[in-house]
Structure formats: C-alpha cells, structure tokens
C-alpha positions as CSV (number, residue, x, y, z in Angstrom):
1,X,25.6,-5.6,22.9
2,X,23.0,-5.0,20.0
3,X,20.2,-7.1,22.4
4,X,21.4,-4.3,25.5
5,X,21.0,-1.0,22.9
6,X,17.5,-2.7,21.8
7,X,16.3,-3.2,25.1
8,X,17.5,0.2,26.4
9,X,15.7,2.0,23.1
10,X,12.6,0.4,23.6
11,X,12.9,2.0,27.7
12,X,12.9,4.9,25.9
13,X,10.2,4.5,23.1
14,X,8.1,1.4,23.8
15,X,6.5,0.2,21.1
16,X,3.2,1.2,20.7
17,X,0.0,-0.3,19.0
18,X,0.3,0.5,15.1
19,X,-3.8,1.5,14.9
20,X,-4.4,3.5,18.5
21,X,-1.1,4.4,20.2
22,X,-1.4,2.5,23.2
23,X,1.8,1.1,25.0
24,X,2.3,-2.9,24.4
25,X,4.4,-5.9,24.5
26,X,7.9,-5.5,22.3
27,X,7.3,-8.3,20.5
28,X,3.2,-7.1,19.0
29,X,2.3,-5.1,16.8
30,X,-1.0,-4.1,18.0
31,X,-2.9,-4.1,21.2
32,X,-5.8,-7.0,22.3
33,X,-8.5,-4.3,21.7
34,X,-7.5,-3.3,18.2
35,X,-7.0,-7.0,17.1
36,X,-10.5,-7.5,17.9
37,X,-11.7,-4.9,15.8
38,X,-9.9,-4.5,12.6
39,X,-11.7,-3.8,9.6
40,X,-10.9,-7.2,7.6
41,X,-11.4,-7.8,3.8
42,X,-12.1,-11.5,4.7
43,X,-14.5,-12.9,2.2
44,X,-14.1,-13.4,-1.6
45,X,-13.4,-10.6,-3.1
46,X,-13.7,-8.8,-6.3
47,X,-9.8,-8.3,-7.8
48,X,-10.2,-5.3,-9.7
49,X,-11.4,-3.1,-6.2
50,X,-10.2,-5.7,-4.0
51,X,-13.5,-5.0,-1.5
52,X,-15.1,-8.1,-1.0
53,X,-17.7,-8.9,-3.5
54,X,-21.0,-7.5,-1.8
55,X,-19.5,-3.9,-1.1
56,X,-18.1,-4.1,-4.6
57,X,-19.2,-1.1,-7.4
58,X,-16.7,-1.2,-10.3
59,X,-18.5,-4.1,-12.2
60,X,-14.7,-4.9,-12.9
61,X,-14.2,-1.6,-15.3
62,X,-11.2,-2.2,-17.3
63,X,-8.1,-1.8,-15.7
64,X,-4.0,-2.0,-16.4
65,X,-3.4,-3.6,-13.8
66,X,-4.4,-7.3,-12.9
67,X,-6.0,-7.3,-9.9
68,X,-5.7,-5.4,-6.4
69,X,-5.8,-7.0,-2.7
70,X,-5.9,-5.1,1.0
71,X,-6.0,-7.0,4.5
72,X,-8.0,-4.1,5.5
73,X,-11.3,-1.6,4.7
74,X,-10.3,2.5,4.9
75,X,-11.8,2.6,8.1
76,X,-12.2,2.6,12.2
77,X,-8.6,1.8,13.9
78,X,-7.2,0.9,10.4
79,X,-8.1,4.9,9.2
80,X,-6.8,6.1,12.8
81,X,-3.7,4.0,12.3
82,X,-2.6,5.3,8.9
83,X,-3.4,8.6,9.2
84,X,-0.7,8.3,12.4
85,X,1.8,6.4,10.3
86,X,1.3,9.4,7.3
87,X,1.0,12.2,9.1
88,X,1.8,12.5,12.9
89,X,5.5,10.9,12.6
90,X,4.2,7.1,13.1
91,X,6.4,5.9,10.9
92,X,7.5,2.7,13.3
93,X,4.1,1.7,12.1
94,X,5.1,0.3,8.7
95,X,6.2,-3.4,10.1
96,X,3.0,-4.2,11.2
97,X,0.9,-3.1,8.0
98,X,3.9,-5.3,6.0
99,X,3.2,-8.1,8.4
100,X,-0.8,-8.1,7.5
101,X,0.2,-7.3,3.9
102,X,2.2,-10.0,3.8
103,X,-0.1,-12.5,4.9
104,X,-2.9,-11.5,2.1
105,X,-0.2,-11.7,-1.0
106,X,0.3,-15.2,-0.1
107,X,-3.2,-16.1,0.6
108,X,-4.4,-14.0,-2.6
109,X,-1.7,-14.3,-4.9
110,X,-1.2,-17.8,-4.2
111,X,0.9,-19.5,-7.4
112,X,1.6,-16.0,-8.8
113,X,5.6,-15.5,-9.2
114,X,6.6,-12.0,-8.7
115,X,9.7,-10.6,-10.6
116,X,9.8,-7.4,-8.2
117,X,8.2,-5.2,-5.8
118,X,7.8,-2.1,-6.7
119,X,6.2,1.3,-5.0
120,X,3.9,4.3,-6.0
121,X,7.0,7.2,-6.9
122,X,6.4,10.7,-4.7
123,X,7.8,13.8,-5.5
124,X,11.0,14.7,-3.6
125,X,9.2,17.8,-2.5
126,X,6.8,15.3,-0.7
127,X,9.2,13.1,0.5
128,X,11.2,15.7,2.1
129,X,8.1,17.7,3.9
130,X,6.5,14.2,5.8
131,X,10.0,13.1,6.2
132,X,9.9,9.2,4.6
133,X,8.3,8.1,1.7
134,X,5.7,5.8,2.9
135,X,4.9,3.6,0.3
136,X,8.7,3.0,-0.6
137,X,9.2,1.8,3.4
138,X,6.0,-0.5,3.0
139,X,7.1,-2.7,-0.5
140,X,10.5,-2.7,0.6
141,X,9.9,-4.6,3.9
142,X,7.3,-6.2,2.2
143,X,9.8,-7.5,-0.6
144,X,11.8,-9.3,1.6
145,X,8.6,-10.8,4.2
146,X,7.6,-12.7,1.1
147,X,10.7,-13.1,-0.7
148,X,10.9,-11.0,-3.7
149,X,13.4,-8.4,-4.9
150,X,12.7,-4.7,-4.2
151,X,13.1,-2.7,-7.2
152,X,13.5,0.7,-5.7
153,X,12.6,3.7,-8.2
154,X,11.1,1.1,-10.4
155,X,8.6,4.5,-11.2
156,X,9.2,8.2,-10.8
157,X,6.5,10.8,-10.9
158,X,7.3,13.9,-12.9
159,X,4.9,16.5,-12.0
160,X,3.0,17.7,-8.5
161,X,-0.4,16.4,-8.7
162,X,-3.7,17.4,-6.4
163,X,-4.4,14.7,-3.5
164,X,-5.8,12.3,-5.1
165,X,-9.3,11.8,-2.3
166,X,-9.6,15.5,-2.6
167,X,-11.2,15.4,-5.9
168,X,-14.3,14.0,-6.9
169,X,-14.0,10.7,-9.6
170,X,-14.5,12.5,-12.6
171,X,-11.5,14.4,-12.0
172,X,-9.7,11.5,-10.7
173,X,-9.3,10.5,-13.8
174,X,-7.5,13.1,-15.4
175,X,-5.4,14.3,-12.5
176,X,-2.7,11.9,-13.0
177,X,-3.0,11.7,-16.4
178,X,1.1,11.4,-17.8
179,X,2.6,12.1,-14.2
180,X,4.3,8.7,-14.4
181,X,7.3,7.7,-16.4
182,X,9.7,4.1,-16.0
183,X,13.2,5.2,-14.5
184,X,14.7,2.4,-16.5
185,X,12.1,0.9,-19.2
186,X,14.4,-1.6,-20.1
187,X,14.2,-3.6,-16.7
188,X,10.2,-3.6,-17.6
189,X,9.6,-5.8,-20.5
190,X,8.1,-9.4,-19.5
191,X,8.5,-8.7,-15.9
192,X,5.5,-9.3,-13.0
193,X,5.3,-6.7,-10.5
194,X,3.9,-6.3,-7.4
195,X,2.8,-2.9,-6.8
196,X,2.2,-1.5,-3.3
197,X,0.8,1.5,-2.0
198,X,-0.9,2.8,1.0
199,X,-4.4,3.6,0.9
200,X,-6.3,2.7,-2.7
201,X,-9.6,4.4,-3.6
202,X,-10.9,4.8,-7.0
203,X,-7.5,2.8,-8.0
204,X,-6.6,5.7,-10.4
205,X,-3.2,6.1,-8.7
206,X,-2.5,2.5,-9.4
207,X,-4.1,2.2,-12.3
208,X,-2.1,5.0,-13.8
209,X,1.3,3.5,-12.3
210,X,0.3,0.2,-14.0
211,X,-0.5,2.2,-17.6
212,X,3.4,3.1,-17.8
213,X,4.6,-0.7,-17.1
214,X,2.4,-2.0,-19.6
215,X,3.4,0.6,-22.2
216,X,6.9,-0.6,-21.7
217,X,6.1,-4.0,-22.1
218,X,5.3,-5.8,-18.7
219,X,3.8,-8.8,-18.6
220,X,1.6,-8.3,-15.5
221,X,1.1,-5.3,-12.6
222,X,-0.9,-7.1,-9.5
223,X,-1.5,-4.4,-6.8
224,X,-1.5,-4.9,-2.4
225,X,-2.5,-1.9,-0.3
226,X,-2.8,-1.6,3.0
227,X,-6.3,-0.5,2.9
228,X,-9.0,-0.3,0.5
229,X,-11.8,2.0,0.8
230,X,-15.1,0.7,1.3
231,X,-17.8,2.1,-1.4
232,X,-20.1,5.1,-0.3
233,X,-23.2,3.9,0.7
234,X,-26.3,6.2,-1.4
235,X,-28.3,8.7,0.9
C-alpha cells in the first residue's frame, strides 16, 4: 500500500533535479548535466574557511569553532539550487544536499566522534514566513545519514538580525553580536557538536553559534555547510 501511494505521488510531483529543476529518475537526486558540473571543494582544504587551500583568504584568523567543511563552492548550479530550496518552495531539495553532506563529514571528519548534530536557530518569525526552517531539515537528516543524534534547539536566537551577505565584513562582525543563547546549557559541557548550516560566508554566523557552546563549556564545535563561498577575486 505505502509502495502504491509513493508511486502515485511521484505521478503527480516527479522528482526533480535538486540544482536546475529538470524532471528525473525517482531514485536521483540530480540530473546527468548537473553532476557534470557541480562546483566541488575537492582538494585539500583550509579548515577554518573550508575553501580549498589556493582560493583560501583567512590565514586561519581565530575562530570558536574547530574547523568548517562544504561539498560545494557558493556558485553555478549549486547557487541556482539553493536559492530554489530557500526561496521558491524547493524544499524536497534538502535529501540530496544531506546526501553530499554526508559524504564530506566522513571523508573530512574522518576519526572525529560527534556527540550531536546541531543547527543554526531562526527566528519563528522566519520560520513561519519561508515555511520550514532550512538548516533544522538539513542536520536532522544529516544526523541520522551518518549516525549521530539530532539535538533539535540545541541554540535559539533571540533577536532579528540583518541578512547576514547583505552587509559588508566589518559589519559582519557585529551584527550577530549576543543574538545567540544555549536552550539547555547543561546538555553543552564536554560535548562535540556538529554544526550545520546552509550557505557559510565570512563564517560569522557559525562562528558566533560556536562562541555560545564554548562559553558553556563544549569541548569542540566542527562546522558542514552545504556550500562555502568562494573568495572575491580583486579588480
């Protein structure tokens, strides 16, 4: 009975291509074309940005959190695919950015055990106007791909901020400034915790998010996006 409602759901909504829309195979998560041309992070890379090591321009600055990793650069079918997933209802997109994700925790996180899995908070407000909260979908799939308990509301954020890649760096900085707090800061002390978000930048969202965990006591925040920006290239 479940196989019949499946296959008369997908009749009805094929699955589509989680970077460019097109119709494919039930059992893919993205088209031929697409596959070919995905924006990998594939080299070594530099765990503080997580952009491979030439496109790297932090010079590893200090950070709260350990390290970051992405499958993918900000960019091409990887930008069309997100901005789909955030913005123009694509939310059936999550399972294959999990699936990706997935793959780069093990292969770059390799011997690190995780306590939990644990997402960037939004605002209800947010949540309410796109409909889902994105990053909560992505680590909690995630969580159980690689076998790790999903600690939901792990973090709440107390304040509206501005969008984070509408400001320039400077202000980065400051604009999240105390807008994170621990739900429950007893579960944090000596506990590992793999962060997830969407889309990392400047990695003050993270960064920030990784701040509150350490001030309660965690032992170490290690970050996966799907996407990392790639650095802006001087005129």
């Amino acid at each position: 009975m479940k196989r019949l409602v499946e296959s008369f759901l997908l009749a009805l909504f094929p699955r589509r291509c989680a970077y460019c829309g097109r119709v494919i195979p039930s059992d893919e998560f993205s088209c031929r074309e697409c596959r070919k041309t995905l924006p990998r992070v594939e080299k070594s890379i530099c765990m503080k940005c997580g952009r491979e090591k030439e496109e790297c321009s932090c010079r590893k600055s200090e950070k709260y959190y350990e390290s970051i990793v992405a499958p993918f650069y900000f960019e091409g079918n990887v930008r069309n695919g997100l901005h789909i997933f955030k913005f123009r209802n694509g939310k059936q997109n999550y399972e294959a950015y999990c699936d990706e994700m997935a793959k780069t925790v093990r292969k770059r996180y390799d011997g690190i055990k995780f306590d939990y899995v644990i997402s960037v908070p939004m605002m209800d407000e947010s949540r309410k106007k796109r409909g889902f909260d994105q990053c909560a979908l992505l680590a909690k799939k995630l969580a159980e791909l690689i076998g790790v308990e999903y600690y939901p509301h792990a973090l709440k954020k107390l304040f509206k901020t501005e969008t984070q890649h509408d400001l320039i760096y400077i202000l980065r900085k400051g604009n999240l400034a105390g807008a994170f707090d621990a739900s429950e800061p007893e579960k944090i002390s000596g506990k590992t915790f793999l962060l997830c978000d969407d889309i990392a930048t400047s990695g003050e969202t993270l960064d920030e998010c990784a701040k509150m965990l350490w001030l309660y006591g965690a032992k170490a925040t290690h970050c996966v996006t799907v996407a990392v920006t790639k650095k802006k290239k001087k005129q």
